[in-house]
Kinemage of the C-alpha trace (Angstrom):
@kinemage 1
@onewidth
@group {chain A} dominant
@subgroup {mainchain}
@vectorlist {calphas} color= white
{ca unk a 1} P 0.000 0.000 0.000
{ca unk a 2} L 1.256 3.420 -1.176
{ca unk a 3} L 2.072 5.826 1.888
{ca unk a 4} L 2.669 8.972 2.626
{ca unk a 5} L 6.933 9.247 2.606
{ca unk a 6} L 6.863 12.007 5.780
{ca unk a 7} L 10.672 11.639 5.473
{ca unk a 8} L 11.189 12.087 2.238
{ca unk a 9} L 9.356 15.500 2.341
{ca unk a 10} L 10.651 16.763 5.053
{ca unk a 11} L 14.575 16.422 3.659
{ca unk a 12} L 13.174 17.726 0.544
{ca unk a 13} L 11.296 20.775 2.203
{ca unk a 14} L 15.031 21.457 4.427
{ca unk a 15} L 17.085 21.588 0.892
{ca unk a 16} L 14.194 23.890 -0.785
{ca unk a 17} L 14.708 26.299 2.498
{ca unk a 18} L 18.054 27.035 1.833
{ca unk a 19} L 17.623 27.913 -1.374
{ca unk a 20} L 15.230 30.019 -0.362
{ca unk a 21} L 17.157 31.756 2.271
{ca unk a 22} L 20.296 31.694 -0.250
{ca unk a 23} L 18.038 34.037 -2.176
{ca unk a 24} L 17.058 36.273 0.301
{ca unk a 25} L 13.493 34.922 0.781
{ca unk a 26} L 12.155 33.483 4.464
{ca unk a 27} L 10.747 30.261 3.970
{ca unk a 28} L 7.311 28.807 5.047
{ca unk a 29} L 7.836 27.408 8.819
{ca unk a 30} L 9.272 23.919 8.159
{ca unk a 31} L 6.322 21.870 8.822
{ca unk a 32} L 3.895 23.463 6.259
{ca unk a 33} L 5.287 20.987 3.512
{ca unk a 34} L 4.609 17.988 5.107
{ca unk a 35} L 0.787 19.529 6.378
{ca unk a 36} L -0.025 20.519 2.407
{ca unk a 37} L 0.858 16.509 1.952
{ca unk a 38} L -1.068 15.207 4.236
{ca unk a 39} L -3.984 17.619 2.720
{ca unk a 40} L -3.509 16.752 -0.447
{ca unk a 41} L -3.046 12.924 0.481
{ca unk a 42} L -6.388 12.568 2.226
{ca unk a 43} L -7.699 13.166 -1.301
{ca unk a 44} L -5.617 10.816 -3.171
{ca unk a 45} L -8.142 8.134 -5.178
{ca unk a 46} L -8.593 5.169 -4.961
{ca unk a 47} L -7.760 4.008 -8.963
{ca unk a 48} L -5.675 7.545 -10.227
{ca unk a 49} L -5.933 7.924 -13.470
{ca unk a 50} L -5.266 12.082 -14.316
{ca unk a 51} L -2.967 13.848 -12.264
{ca unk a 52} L -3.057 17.525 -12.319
{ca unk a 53} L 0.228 19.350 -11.614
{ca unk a 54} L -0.053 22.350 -10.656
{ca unk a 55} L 1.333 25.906 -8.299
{ca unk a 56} L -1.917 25.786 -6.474
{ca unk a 57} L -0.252 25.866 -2.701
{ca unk a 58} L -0.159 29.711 -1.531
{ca unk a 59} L 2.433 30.992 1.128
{ca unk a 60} L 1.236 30.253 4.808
{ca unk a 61} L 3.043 31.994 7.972
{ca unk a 62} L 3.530 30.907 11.185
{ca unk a 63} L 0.939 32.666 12.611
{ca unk a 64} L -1.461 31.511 10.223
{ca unk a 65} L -0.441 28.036 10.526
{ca unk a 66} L -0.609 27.704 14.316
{ca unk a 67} L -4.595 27.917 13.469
{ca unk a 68} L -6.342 24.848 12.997
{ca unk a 69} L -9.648 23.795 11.437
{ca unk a 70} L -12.809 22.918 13.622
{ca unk a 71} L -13.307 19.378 13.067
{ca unk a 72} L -16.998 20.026 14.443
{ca unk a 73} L -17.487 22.444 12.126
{ca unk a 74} L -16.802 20.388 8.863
{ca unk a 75} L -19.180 18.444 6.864
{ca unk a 76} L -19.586 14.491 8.612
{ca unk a 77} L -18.233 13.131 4.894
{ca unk a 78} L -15.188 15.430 5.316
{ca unk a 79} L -14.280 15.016 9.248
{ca unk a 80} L -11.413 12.454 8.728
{ca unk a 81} L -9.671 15.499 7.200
{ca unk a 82} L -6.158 17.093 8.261
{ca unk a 83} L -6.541 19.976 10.872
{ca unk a 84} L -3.702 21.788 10.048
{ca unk a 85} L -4.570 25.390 8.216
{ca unk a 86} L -2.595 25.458 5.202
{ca unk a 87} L -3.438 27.893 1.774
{ca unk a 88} L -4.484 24.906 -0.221
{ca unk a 89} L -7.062 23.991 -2.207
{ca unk a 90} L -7.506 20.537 -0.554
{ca unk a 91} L -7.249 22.462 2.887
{ca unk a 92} L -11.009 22.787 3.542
{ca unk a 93} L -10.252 25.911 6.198
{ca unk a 94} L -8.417 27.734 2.921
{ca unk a 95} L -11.422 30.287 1.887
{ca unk a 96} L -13.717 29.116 4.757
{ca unk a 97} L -12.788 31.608 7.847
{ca unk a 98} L -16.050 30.371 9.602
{ca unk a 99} L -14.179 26.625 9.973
{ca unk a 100} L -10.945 28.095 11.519
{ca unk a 101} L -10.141 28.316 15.992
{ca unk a 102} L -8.861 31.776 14.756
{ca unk a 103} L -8.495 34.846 12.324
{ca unk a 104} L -5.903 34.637 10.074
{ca unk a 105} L -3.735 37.623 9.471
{ca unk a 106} L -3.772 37.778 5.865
{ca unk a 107} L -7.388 37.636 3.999
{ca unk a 108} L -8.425 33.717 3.833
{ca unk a 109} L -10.524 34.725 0.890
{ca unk a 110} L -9.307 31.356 -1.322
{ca unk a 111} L -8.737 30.703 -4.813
{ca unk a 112} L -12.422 30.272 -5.978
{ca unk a 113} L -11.111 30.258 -9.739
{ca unk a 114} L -9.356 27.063 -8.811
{ca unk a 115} L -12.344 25.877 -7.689
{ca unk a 116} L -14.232 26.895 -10.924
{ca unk a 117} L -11.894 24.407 -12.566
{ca unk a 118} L -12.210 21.784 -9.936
{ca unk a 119} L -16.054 22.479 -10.723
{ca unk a 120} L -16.039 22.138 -14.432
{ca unk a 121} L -13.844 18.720 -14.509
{ca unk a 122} L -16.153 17.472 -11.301
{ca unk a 123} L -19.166 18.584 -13.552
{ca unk a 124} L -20.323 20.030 -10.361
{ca unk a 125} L -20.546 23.701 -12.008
{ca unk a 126} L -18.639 27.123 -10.365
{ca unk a 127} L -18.128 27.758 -6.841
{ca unk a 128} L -21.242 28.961 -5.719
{ca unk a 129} L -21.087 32.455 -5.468
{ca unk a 130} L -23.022 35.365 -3.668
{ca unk a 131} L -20.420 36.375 -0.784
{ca unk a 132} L -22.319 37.124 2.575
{ca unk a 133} L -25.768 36.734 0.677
{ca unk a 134} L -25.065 32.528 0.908
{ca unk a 135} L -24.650 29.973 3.717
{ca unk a 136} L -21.321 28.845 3.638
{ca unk a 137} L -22.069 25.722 4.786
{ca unk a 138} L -23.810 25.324 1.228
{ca unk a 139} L -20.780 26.502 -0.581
{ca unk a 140} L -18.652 24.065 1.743
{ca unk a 141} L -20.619 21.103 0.786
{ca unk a 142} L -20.549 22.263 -2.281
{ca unk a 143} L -16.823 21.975 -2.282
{ca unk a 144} L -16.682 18.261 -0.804
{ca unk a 145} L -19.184 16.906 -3.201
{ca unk a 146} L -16.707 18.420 -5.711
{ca unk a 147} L -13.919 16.835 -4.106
{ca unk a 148} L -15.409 13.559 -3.800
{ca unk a 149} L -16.510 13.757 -7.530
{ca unk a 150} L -12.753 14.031 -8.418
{ca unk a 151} L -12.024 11.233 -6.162
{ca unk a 152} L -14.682 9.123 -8.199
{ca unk a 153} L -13.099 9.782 -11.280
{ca unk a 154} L -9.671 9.381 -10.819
{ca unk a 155} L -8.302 12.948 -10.736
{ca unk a 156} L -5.593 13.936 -8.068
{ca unk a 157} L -3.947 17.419 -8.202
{ca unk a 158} L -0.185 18.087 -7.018
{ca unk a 159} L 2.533 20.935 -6.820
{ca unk a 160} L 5.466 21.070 -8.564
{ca unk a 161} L 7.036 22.803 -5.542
{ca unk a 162} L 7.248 22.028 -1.849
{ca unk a 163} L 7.282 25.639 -1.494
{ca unk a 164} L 4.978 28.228 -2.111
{ca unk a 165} L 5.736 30.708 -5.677
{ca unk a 166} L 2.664 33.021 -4.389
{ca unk a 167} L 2.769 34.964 -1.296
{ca unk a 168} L -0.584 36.595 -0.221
{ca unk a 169} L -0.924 39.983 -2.555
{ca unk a 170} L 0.463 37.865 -5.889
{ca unk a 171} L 4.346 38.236 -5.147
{ca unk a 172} L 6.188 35.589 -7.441
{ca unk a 173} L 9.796 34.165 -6.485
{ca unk a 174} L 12.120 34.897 -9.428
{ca unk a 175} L 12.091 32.241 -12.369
{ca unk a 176} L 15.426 30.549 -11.837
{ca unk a 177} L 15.035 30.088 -8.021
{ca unk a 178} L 11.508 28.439 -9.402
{ca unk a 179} L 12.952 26.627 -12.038
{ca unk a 180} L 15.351 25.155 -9.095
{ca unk a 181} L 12.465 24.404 -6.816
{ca unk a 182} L 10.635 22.344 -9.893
{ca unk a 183} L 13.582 20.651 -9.995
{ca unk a 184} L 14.229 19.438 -6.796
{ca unk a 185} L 10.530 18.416 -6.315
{ca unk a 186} L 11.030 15.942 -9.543
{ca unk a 187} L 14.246 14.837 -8.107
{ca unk a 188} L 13.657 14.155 -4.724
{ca unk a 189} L 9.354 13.212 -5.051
{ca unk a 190} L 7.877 13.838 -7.662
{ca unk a 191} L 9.114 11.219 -10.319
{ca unk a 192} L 9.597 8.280 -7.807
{ca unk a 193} L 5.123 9.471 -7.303
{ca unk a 194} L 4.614 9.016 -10.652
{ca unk a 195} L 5.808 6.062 -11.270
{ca unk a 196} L 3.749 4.144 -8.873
{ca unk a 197} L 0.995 5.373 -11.349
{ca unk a 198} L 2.040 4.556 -14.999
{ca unk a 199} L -1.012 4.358 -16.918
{ca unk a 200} L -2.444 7.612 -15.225
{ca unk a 201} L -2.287 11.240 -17.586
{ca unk a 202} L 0.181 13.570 -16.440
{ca unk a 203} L -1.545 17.114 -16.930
{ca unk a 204} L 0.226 20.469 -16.102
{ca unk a 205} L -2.136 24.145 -14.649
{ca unk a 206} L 0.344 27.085 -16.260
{ca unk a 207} L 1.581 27.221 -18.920
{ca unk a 208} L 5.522 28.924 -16.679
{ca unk a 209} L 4.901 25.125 -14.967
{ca unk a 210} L 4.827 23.428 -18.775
{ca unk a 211} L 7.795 25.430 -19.804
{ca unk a 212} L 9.562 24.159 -16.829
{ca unk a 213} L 8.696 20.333 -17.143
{ca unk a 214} L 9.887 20.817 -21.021
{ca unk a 215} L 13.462 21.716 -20.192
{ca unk a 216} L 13.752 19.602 -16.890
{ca unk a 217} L 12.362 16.722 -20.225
{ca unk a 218} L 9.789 15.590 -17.902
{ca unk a 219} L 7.265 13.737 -19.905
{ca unk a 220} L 3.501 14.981 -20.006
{ca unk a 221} L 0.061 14.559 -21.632
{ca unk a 222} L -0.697 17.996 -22.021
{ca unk a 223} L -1.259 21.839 -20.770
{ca unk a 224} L -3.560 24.366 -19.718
{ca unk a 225} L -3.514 27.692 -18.525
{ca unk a 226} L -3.498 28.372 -14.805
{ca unk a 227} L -6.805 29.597 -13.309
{ca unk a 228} L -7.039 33.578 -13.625
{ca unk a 229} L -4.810 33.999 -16.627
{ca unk a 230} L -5.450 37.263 -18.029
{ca unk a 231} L -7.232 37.501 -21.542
{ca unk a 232} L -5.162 38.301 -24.693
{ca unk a 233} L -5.355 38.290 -28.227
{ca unk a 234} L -2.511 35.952 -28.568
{ca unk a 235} L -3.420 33.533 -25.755
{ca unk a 236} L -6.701 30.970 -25.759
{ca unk a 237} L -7.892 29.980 -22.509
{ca unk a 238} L -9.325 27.225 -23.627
{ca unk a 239} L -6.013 25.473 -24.822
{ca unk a 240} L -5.964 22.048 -24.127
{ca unk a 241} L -9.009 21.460 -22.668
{ca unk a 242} L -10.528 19.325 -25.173
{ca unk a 243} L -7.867 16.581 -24.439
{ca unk a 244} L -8.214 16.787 -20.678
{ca unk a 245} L -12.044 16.355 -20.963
{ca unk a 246} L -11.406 13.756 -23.152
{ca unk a 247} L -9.000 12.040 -20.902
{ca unk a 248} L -10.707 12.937 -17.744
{ca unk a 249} L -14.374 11.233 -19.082
């Protein structure tokens, strides 16, 4: 039975730090890594057979991650969840303040246009929206029955970094410290992951994380744009998702 290799994250996470702090740039407290895992773990499933990689982990302080989630609070399908408050879109307490022991200091406002496209390969719809004007309990169940959907069909999402490239407010780390980052992830996880899967279709979100993957001569199915990419006249949103329907269904 696959499990989750605690120690091989948590050597990875110490030689992403010091890059990190070679560069000038504090690090996420050391045991954010292995929480985002454990998140992201709890909804591996069963049979994968698409795996979405992705930048979808956001930068989490200390202070923020000395909160923890209410199990009480949290939908009775969802209670064998982590507690640990982590920006993630598996996190259930990322975008949900109401499920938290605590405010967080930054905005917990989520990534809702990750869960749009959570939504539209779930074929569960958009994130309900409405702000104050709906329960959130509604838009929380909405979320596990999305969740759970993806578990049904075979779909598991993971970074390409143990570390965050988004602080709160949109700051990006520089492309070659991310390029190293990529890197190390494939090195030290991320290939020895994907082989215990080899009939399942390797899907990047961004097209910087494609790029990447191409150089590094990692081998993929395809690419689409990361949730939120601005509109252009040279760029089509809609690149690629065709084949990921197709491969998804």
């Amino acid at each position: 039975m696959l499990k989750l290799p605690i120690l091989t994250i948590k050597n990875a996470q110490k030689l992403g730090a010091k890059l990190l702090v070679e560069a000038g740039i504090e690090p996420e407290p050391a045991g954010v890594a292995l929480a985002v895992e454990k998140h992201r773990w709890a909804w591996r499933p069963k049979q994968v057979k698409v795996i979405l990689i992705a930048e979808s982990h956001i930068y989490t302080s200390a202070s923020d991650f000395a909160l923890q989630i209410c199990r009480e609070n949290l939908p009775l399908n969802a209670r064998n969840t982590p507690l640990e408050f982590v920006r993630l879109i598996y996190c259930l307490g990322y975008g949900e303040p109401k499920l938290l022991s605590g405010k967080t200091v930054q905005r917990n406002t989520g990534t809702r246009q990750f869960w749009d496209l959570f939504g539209r390969l779930a074929e569960t719809g958009k994130q309900p929206r409405g702000g104050q004007k709906i329960w959130w309990q509604n838009r929380l169940s909405w979320k596990v029955d999305t969740l759970i959907k993806l578990c049904s069909k075979g779909i598991w999402v993971l970074d390409a970094s143990f570390h965050a490239m988004y602080a709160p407010g949109g700051m990006r780390i520089p492309n070659k410290l991310k390029f190293a980052l990529h890197q190390l992830w494939w090195e030290k996880y991320g290939s020895n992951l994907l082989a215990e899967f080899p009939t399942a279709k390797i899907w990047i979100i961004g097209k910087t994380v494609a790029d990447d993957f191409q150089k590094l001569q990692i081998n993929f199915d395809g690419w689409i744009y990361q949730p939120g990419a601005g509109r252009s006249s040279s760029r089509n949103l809609e690149q690629g998702w065709t084949e990921l329907l197709n491969d998804v269904n």
